[in-house]
C-alpha atoms as a printed R data frame, in Angstrom:
    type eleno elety resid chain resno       x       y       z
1   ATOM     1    CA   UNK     A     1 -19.043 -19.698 -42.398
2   ATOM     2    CA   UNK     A     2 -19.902 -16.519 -41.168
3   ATOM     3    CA   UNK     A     3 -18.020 -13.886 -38.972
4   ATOM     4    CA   UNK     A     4 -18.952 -13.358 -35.413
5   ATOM     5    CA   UNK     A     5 -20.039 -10.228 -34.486
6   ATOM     6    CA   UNK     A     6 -17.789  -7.729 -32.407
7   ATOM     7    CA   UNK     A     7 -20.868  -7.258 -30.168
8   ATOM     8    CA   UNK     A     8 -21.608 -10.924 -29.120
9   ATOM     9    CA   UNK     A     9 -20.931 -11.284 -25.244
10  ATOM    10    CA   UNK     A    10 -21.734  -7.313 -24.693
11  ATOM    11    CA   UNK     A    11 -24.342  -6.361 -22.735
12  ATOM    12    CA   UNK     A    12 -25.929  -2.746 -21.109
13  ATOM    13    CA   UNK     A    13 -25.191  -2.208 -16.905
14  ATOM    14    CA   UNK     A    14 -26.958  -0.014 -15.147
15  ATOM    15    CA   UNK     A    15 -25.023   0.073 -11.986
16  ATOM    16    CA   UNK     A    16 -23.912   2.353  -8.821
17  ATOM    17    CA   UNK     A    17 -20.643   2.804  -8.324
18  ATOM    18    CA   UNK     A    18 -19.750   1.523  -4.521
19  ATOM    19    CA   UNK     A    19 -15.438   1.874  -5.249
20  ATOM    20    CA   UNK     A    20 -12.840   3.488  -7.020
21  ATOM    21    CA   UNK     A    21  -9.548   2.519  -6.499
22  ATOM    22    CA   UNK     A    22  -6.520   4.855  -7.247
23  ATOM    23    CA   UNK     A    23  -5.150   5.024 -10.762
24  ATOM    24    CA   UNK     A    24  -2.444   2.447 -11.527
25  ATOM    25    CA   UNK     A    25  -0.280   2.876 -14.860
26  ATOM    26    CA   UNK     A    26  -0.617   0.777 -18.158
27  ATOM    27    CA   UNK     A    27   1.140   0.186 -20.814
28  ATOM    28    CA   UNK     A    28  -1.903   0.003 -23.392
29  ATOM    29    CA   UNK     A    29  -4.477   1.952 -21.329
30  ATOM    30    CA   UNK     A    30  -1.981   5.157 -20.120
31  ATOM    31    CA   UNK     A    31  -3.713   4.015 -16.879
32  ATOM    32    CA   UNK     A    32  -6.767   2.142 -15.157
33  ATOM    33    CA   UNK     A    33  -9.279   2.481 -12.500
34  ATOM    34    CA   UNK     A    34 -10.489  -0.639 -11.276
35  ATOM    35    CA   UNK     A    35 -13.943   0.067 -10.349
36  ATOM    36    CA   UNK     A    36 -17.045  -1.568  -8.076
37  ATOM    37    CA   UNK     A    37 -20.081  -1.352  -8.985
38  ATOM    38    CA   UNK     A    38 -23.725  -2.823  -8.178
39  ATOM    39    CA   UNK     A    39 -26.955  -3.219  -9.980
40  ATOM    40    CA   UNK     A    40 -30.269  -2.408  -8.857
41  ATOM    41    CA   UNK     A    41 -31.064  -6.546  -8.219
42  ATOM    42    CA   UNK     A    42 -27.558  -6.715  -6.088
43  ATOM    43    CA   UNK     A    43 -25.138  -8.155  -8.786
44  ATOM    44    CA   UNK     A    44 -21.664  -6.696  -8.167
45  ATOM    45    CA   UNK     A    45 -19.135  -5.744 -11.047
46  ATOM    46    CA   UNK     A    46 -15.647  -5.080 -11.080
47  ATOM    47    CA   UNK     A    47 -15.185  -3.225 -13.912
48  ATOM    48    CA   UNK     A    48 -12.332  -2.423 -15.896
49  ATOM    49    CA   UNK     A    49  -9.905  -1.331 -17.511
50  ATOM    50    CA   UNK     A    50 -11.165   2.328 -17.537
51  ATOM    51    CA   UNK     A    51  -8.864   5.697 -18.050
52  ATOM    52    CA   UNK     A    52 -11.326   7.458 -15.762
53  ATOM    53    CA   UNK     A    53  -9.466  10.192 -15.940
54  ATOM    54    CA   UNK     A    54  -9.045  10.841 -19.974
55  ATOM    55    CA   UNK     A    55 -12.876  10.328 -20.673
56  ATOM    56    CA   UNK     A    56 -14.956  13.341 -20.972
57  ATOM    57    CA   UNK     A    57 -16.239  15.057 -18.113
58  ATOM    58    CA   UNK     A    58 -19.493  14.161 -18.451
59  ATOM    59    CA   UNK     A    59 -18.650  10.379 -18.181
60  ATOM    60    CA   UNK     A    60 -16.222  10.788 -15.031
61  ATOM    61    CA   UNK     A    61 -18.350   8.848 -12.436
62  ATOM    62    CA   UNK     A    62 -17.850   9.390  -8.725
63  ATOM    63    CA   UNK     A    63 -18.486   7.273  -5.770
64  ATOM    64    CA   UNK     A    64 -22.477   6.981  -5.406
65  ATOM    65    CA   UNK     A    65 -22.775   7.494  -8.904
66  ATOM    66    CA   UNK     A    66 -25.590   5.537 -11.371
67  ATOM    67    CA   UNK     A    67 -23.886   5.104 -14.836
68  ATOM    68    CA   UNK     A    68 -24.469   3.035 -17.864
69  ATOM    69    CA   UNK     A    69 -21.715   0.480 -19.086
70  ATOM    70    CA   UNK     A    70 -21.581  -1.830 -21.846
71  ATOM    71    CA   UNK     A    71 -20.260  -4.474 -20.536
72  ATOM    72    CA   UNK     A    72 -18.812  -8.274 -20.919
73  ATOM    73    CA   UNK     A    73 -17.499 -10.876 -18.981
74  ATOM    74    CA   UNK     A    74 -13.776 -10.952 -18.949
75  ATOM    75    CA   UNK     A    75 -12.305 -14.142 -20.730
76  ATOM    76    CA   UNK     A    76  -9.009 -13.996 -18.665
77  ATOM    77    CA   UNK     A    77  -9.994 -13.438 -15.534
78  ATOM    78    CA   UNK     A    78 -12.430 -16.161 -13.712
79  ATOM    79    CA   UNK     A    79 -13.378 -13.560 -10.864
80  ATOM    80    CA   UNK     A    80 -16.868 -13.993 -10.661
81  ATOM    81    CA   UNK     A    81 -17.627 -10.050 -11.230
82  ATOM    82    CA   UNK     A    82 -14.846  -9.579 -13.500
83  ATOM    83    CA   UNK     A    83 -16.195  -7.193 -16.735
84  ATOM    84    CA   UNK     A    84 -14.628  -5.668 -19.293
85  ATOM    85    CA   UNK     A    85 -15.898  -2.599 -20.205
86  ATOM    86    CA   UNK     A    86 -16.261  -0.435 -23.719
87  ATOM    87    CA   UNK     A    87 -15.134   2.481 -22.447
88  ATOM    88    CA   UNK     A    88 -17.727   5.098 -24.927
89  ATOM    89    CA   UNK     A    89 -20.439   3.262 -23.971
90  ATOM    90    CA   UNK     A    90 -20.309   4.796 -20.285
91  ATOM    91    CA   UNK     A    91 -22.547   7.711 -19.147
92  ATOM    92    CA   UNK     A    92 -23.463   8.660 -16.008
93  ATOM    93    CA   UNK     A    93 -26.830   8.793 -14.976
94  ATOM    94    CA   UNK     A    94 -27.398  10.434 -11.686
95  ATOM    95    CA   UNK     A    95 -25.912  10.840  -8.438
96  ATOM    96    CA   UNK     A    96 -27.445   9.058  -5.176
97  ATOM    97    CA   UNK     A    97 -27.355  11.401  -1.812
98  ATOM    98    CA   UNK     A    98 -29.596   9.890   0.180
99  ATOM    99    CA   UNK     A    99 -27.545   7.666   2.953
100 ATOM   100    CA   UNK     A   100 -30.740   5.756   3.369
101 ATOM   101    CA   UNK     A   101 -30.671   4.770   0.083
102 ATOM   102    CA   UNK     A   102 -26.508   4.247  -0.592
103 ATOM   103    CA   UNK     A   103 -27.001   1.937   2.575
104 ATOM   104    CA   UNK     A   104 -30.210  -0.129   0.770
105 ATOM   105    CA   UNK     A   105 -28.062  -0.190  -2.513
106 ATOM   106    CA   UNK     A   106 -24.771  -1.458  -0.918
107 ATOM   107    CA   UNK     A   107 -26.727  -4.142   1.615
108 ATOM   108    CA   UNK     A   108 -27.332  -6.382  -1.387
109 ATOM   109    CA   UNK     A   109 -23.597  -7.099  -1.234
110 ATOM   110    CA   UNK     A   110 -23.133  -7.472   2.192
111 ATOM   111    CA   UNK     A   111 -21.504 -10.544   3.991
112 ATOM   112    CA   UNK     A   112 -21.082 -11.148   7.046
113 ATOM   113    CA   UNK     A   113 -17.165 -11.461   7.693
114 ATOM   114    CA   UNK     A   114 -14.428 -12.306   5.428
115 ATOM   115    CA   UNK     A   115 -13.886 -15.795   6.619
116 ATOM   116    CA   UNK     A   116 -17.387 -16.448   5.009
117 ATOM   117    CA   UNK     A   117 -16.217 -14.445   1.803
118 ATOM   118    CA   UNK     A   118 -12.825 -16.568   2.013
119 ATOM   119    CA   UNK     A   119 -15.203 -19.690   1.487
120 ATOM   120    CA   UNK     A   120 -17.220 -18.073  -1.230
121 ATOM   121    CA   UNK     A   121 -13.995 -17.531  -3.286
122 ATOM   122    CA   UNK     A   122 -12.898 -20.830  -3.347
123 ATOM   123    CA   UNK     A   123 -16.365 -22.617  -3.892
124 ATOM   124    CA   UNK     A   124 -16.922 -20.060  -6.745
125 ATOM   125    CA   UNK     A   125 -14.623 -17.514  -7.138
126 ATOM   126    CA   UNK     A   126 -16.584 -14.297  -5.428
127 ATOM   127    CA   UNK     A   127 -14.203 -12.250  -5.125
128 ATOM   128    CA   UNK     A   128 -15.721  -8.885  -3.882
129 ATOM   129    CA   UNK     A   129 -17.907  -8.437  -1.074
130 ATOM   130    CA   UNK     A   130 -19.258  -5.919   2.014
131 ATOM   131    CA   UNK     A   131 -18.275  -6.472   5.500
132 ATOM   132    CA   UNK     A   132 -19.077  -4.887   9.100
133 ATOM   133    CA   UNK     A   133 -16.053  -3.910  10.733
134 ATOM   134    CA   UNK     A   134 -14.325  -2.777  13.958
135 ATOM   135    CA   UNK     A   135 -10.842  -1.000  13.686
136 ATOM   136    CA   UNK     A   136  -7.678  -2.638  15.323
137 ATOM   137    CA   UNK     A   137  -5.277  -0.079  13.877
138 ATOM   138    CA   UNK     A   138  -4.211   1.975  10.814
139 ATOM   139    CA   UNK     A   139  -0.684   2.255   9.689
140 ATOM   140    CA   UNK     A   140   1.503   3.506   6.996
141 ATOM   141    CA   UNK     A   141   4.040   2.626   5.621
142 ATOM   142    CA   UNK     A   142   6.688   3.428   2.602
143 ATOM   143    CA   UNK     A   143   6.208   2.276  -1.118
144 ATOM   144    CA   UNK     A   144   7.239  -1.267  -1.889
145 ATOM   145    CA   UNK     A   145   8.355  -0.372  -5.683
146 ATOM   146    CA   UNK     A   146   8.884   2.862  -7.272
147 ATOM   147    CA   UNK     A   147   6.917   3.070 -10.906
148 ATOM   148    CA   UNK     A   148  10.298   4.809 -12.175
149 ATOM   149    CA   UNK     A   149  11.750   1.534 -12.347
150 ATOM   150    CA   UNK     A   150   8.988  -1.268 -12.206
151 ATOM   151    CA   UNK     A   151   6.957   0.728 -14.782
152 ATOM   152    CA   UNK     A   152   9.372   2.612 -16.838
153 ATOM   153    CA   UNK     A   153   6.459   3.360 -19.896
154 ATOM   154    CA   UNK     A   154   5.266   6.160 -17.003
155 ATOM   155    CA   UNK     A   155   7.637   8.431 -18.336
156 ATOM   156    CA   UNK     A   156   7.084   7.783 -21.587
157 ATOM   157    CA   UNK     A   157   5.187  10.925 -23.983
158 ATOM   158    CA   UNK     A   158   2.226   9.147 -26.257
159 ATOM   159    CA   UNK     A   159   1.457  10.674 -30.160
160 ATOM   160    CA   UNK     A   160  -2.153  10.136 -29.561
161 ATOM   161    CA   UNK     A   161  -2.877  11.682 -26.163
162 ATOM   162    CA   UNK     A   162  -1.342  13.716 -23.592
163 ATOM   163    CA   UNK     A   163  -0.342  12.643 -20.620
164 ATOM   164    CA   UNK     A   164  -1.635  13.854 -17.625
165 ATOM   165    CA   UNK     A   165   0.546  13.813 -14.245
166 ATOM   166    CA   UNK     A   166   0.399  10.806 -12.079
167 ATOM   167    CA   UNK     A   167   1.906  10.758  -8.739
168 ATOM   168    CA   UNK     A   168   2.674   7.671  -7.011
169 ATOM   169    CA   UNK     A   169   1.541   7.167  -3.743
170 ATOM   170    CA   UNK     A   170   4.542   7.369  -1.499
171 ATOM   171    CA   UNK     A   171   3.002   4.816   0.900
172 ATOM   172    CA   UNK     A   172   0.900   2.059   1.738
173 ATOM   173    CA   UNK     A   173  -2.019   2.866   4.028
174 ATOM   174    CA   UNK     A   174  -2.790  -0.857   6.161
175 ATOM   175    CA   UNK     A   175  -5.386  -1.102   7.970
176 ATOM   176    CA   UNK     A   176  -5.868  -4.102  10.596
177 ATOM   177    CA   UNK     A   177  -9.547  -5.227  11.893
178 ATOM   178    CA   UNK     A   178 -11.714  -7.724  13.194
179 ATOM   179    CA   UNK     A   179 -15.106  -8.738  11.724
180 ATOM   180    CA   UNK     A   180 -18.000  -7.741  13.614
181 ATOM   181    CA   UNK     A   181 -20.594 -10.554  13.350
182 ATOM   182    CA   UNK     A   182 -17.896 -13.046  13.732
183 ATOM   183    CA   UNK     A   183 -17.106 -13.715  17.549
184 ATOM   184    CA   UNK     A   184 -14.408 -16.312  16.291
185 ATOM   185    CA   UNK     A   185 -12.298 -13.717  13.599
186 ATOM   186    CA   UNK     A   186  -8.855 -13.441  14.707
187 ATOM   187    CA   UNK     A   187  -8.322 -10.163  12.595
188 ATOM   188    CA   UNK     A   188  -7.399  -9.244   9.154
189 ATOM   189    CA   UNK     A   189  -4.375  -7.063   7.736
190 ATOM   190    CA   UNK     A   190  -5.540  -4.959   4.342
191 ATOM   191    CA   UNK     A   191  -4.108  -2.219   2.079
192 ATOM   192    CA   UNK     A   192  -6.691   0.925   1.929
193 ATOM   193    CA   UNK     A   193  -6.125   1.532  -2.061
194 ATOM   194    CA   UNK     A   194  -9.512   3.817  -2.506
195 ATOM   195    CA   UNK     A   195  -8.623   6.896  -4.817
196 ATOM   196    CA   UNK     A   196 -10.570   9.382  -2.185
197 ATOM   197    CA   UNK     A   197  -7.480   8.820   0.385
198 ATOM   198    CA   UNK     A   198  -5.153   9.297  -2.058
199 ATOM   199    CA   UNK     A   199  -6.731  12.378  -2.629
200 ATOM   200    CA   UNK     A   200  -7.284  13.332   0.781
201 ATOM   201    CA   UNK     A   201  -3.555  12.651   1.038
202 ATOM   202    CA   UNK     A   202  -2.573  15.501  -1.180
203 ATOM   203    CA   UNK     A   203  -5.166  17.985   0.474
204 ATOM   204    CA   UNK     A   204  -3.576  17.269   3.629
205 ATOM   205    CA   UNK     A   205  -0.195  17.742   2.178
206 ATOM   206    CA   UNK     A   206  -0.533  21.082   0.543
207 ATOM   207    CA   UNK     A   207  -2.393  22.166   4.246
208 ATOM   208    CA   UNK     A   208   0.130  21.195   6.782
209 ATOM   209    CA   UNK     A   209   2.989  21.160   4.342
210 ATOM   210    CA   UNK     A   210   4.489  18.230   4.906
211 ATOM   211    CA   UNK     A   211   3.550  14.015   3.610
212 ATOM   212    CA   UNK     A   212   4.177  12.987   7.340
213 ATOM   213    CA   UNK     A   213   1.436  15.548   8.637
214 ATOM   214    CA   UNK     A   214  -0.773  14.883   5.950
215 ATOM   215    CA   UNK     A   215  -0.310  11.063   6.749
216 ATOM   216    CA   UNK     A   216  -0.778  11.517  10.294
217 ATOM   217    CA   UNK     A   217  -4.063  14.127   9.306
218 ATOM   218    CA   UNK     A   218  -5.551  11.141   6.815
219 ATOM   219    CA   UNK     A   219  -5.401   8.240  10.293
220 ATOM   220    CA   UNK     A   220  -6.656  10.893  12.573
221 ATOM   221    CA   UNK     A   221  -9.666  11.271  10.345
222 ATOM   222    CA   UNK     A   222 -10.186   7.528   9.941
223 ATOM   223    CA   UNK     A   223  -9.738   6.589  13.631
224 ATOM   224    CA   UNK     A   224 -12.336   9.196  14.546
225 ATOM   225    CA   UNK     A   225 -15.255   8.095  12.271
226 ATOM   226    CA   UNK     A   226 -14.504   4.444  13.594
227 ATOM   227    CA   UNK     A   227 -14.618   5.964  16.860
228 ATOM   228    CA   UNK     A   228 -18.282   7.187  16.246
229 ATOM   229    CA   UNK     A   229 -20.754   4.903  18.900
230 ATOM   230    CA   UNK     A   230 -23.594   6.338  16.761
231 ATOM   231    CA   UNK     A   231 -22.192   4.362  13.341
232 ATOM   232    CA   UNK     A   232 -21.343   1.533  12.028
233 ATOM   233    CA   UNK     A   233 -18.336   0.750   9.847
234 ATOM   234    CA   UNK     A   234 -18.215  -1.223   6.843
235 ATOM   235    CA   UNK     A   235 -15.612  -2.230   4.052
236 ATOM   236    CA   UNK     A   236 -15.124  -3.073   0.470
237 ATOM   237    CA   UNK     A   237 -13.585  -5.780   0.362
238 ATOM   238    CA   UNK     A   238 -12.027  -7.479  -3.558
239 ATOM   239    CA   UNK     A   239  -9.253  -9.218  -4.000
240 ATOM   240    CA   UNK     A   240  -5.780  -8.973  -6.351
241 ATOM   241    CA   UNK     A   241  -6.187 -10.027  -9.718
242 ATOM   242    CA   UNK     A   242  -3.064 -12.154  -9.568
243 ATOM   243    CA   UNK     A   243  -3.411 -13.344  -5.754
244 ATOM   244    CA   UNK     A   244  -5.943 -14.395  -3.481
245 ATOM   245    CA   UNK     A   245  -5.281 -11.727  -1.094
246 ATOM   246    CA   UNK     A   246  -8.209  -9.128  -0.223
247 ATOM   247    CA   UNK     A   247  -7.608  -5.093  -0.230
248 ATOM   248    CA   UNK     A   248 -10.105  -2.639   0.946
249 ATOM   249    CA   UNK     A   249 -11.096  -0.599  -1.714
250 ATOM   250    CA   UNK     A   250 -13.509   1.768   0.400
251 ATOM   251    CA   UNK     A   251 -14.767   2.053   3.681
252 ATOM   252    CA   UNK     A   252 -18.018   3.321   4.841
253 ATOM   253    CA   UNK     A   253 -20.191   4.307   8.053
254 ATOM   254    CA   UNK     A   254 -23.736   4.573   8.065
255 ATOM   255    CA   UNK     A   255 -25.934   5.617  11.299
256 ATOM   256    CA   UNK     A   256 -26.927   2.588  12.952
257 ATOM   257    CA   UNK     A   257 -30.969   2.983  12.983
258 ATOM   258    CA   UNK     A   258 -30.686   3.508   9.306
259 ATOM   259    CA   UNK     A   259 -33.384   1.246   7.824
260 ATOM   260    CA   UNK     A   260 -32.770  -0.152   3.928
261 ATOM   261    CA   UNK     A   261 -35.853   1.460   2.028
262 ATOM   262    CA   UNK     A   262 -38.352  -0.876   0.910
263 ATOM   263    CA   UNK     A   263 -38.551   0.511  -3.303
């Protein structure tokens, strides 16, 4: 009888990357980035597990970013755009500016609220999808666990690699909201987990010198480009991959006479 190969199932993406949520620590990976992604004919990917971070720098994709992925549909995870992905077989292609064409890319996976993405995941298991939004409120609030002691391998030194710093977010960034094309949604409650506001998070920090100002800095922001008449807002929507509960991994806000190009 002979031998399967280690290739059967794999297969090439090309794909834009529409999310990037913010590392988490792993025992066998040092740490992931789940990732969104979608392909040119509108088939979204969450792809994972990736150490963004450790690859070369010529294979660190942003957001907006066209990369190449061999990929394969998870066994263990019956998400519909669950992949697992061979982390050396990922380069990055090019980078897309244009917000004409971001917004033609990422209108392939919109919906048009989360109630109707609610159905969608119980009839057959999508589990990631675009939304138009309008903002109720943003709040923070403290850390649930601390790594320290629900991940103790963080402080662990590895033989094969060196460990690069990874803070912990010190809070949880919610963000309530209604969706916009359904007159009958009674509002939503979501963690914001998107790497950039992490990010943002730290720039604010080392500016104003203290995590309270640079929390208050990071709503301030938000609540002003929702407040933007000439724009609308949209979200990322995926859920946990233990729960049926949705998180928005990125939010975006496109002009509202933007018109998807016709390729």
């Amino acid at each position: 009888m002979e031998g399967h190969s280690p290739d059967v199932g794999w297969q090439e993406q090309r794909a834009l990357i529409i999310g990037r949520a913010y590392p988490e620590p792993s025992k066998r990976h040092i740490e992931t980035v789940c990732t969104g992604a979608i392909t040119e004919d509108g088939k979204v990917l969450r792809l994972y597990p990736i150490s963004l971070r450790y690859l070369d720098d010529t294979q660190q994709y942003k957001l907006w970013s066209w990369a190449r992925f061999r990929v394969k549909k998870s066994a263990d995870d019956h998400r519909k755009e669950s992949y697992r992905v061979q982390e050396n077989s990922i380069s990055v292609i090019s980078h897309v500016d244009s917000p004409a064409e971001q917004f033609t890319l990422l209108s392939k996976a919109i919906v048009s609220d989360r109630e109707t993405l609610e159905e969608m995941y119980h009839k057959d298991w999508t589990s990631i999808g675009v939304v138009e939004i309008d903002l109720v409120k943003i709040e923070a609030t403290a850390a649930k666990a601390d790594w320290s002691a629900t991940k103790p391998y963080t402080r662990q030194s590895r033989l094969d690699v060196e460990v690069k710093p990874l803070e912990q977010p010190p809070f949880e960034l919610r963000i309530w909201f209604r969706c916009k094309n359904n007159a009958g949604c009674k509002g939503h409650e979501s963690n914001l987990i998107g790497w950039e506001y992490m990010e943002a998070f730290r720039n604010f920090r080392e500016r104003y010198g203290s995590e309270s100002a640079a929390i208050d800095k990071i709503k301030e922001a938000l609540v002003q480009r929702f407040s933007d008449s000439q724009k609308s807002a949209y979200a990322l929507l995926g859920t946990h991959s233990r729960h049926p509960i949705w998180m928005v991994a990125q939010l975006y806000f496109f002009r509202k006479d933007l018109q998807p190009l016709m390729f």
